[in-house]
C-alpha positions in Angstrom: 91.8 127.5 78.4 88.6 125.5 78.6 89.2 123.4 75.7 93.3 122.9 77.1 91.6 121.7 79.8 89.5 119.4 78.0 92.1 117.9 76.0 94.2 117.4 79.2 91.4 115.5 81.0 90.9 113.1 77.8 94.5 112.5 77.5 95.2 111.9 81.3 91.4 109.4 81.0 93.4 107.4 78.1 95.9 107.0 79.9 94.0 105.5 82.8 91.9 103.3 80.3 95.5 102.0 78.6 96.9 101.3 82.2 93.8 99.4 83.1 93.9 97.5 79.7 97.5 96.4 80.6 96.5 95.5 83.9 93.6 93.0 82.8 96.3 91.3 80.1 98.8 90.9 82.7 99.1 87.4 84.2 99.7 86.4 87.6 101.7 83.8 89.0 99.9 81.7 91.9 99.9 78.4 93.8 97.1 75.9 93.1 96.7 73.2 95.3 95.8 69.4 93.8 94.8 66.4 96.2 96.7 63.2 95.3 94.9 60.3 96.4 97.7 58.0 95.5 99.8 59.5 98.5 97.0 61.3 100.8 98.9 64.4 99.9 98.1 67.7 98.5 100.3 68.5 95.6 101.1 72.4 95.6 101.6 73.5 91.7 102.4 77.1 90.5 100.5 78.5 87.7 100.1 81.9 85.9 96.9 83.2 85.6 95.2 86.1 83.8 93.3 88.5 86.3 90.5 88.2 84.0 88.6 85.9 85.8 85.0 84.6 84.1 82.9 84.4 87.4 79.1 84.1 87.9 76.9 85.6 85.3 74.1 83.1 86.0 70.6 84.2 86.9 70.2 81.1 89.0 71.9 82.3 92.2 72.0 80.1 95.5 69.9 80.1 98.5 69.3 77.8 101.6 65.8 75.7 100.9 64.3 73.1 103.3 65.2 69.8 102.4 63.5 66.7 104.7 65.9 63.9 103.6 67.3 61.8 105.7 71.4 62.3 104.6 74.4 63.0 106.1 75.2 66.6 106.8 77.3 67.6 103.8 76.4 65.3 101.3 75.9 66.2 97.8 72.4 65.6 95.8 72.1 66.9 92.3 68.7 66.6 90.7 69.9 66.6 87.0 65.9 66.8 85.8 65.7 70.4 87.9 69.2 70.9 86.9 70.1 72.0 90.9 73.0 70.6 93.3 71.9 70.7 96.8 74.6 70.7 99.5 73.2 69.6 102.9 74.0 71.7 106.0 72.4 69.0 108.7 69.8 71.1 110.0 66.8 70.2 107.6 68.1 72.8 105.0 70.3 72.5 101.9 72.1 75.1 99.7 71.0 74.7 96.6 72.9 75.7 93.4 72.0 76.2 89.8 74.4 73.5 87.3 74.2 72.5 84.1 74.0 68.5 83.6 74.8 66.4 80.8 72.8 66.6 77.4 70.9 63.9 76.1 72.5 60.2 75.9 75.2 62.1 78.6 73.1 62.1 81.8 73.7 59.6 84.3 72.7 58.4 87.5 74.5 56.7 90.9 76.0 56.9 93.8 80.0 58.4 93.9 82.0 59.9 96.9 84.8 62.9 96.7 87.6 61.3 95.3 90.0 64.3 94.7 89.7 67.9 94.4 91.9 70.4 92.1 92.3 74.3 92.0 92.2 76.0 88.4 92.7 71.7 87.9 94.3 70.8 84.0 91.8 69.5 81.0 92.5 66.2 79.7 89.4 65.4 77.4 88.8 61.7 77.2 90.3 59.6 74.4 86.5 59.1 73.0 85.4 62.5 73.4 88.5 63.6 70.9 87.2 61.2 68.4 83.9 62.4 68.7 84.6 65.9 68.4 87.4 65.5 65.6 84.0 63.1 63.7 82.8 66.8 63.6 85.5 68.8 62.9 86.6 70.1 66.3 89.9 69.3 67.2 90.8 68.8 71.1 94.1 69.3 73.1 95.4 66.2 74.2 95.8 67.8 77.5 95.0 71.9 78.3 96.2 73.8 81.4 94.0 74.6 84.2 93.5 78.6 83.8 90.3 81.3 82.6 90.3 79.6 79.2 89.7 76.1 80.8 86.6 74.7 80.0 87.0 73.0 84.2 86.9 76.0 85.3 88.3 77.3 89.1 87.6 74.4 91.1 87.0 70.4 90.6 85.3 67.8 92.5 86.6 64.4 90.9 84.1 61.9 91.8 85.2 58.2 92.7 87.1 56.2 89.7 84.5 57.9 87.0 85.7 60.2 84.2 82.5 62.8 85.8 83.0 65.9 88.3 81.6 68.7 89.7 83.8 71.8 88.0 83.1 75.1 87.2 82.6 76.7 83.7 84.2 79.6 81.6 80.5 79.9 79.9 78.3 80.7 83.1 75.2 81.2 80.5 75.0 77.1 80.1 74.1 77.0 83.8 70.3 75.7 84.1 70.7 73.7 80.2 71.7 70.8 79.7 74.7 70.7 77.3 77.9 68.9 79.5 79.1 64.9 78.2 78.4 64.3 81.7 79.8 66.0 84.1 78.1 68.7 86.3 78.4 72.6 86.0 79.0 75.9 88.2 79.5 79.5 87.7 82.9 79.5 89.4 81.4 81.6 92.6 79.4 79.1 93.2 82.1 76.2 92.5 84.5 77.7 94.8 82.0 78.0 97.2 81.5 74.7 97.4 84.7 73.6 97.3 85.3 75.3 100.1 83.2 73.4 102.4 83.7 69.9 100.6 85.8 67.1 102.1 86.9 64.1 100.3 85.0 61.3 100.9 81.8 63.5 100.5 78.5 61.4 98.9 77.7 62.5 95.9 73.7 61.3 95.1 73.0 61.7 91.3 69.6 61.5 90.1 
């Protein structure tokens, strides 16, 4: 009877394992939201997404620090050398957020604002970027949709007329390296996070 049992319980706990297993391939359909600065609209887009999200795995987590500079409350500073993003709250304090910047000959420097922001936001790789990669045998999508699998990640913050943004990252181990062709880095908690409390317009201070 014992061993009935036994073979009852593993049965009915493959099952459960299966169910779960079909659950996590399932997709979902959902509605993204993309800003269209061109009309001052945002553009509502429907998407199907796989529950299997990558989020944070990053041992750099966020925390409020003092920070003295004189900014607007909000603005965006990323130090690439520290390889942090601080977001000012206006009281003398910032959040500050581990990212991963651009690798050598990639950094940059400057001043951008919030141009546009995009949820789960499409992949179009720069026309120089495909040559590069295809020079070493990686070929690129012209374009790839927004989703897990997206190198952008959840969220984007498009900053001004550049080709660089603030996006998250379906490889949350690169946060604190350097290894982007530019643009900045999340975990996707932390991405959304600040996407949440971002505006367009924001300044974005890049040192």
């Amino acid at each position: 009877m014992l061993f009935i049992k036994h073979l009852m319980q593993s049965a009915l706990m493959a099952l459960l394992v299966a169910a779960s297993t079909t659950v996590l391939a399932e997709e979902t359909r959902v509605t993204v939201r993309q800003f269209d600065p061109a009309t001052g609209t945002w553009i509502r887009k429907e998407r199907n997404l796989a529950f299997k999200t990558p989020w944070s795995d990053s041992a750099i987590k966020p925390e409020v620090v003092p920070f003295a500079e004189k900014l607007p409350a909000g603005t965006i500073v990323i130090d690439t050398g520290a390889r942090r993003l601080f977001h000012l709250r206006g009281d003398g304090t910032a959040t500050r957020y581990g990212i991963g910047v651009g690798r050598e000959g990639f950094a940059w420097r400057g001043r951008e604002h919030v141009s546009r922001k995009a949820e789960w936001p499409d992949w179009r790789p720069p026309a120089e970027m495909i040559r590069r990669e295809a020079a070493d045998g990686r070929i690129l999508p012209a374009v790839m949709e927004g989703g897990p699998e997206n190198p952008m990640g959840a969220r984007a913050l498009y900053l001004g007329s550049t080709l660089f943004r603030i996006h998250g990252t379906n490889q949350p181990w690169t946060i604190g390296k350097a290894v982007s062709s530019g643009c900045i880095r999340m975990t996707n908690d932390d991405v959304v996070a600040l996407y949440n409390q971002v505006k367009i317009g924001t300044l974005v201070v890049v040192r």
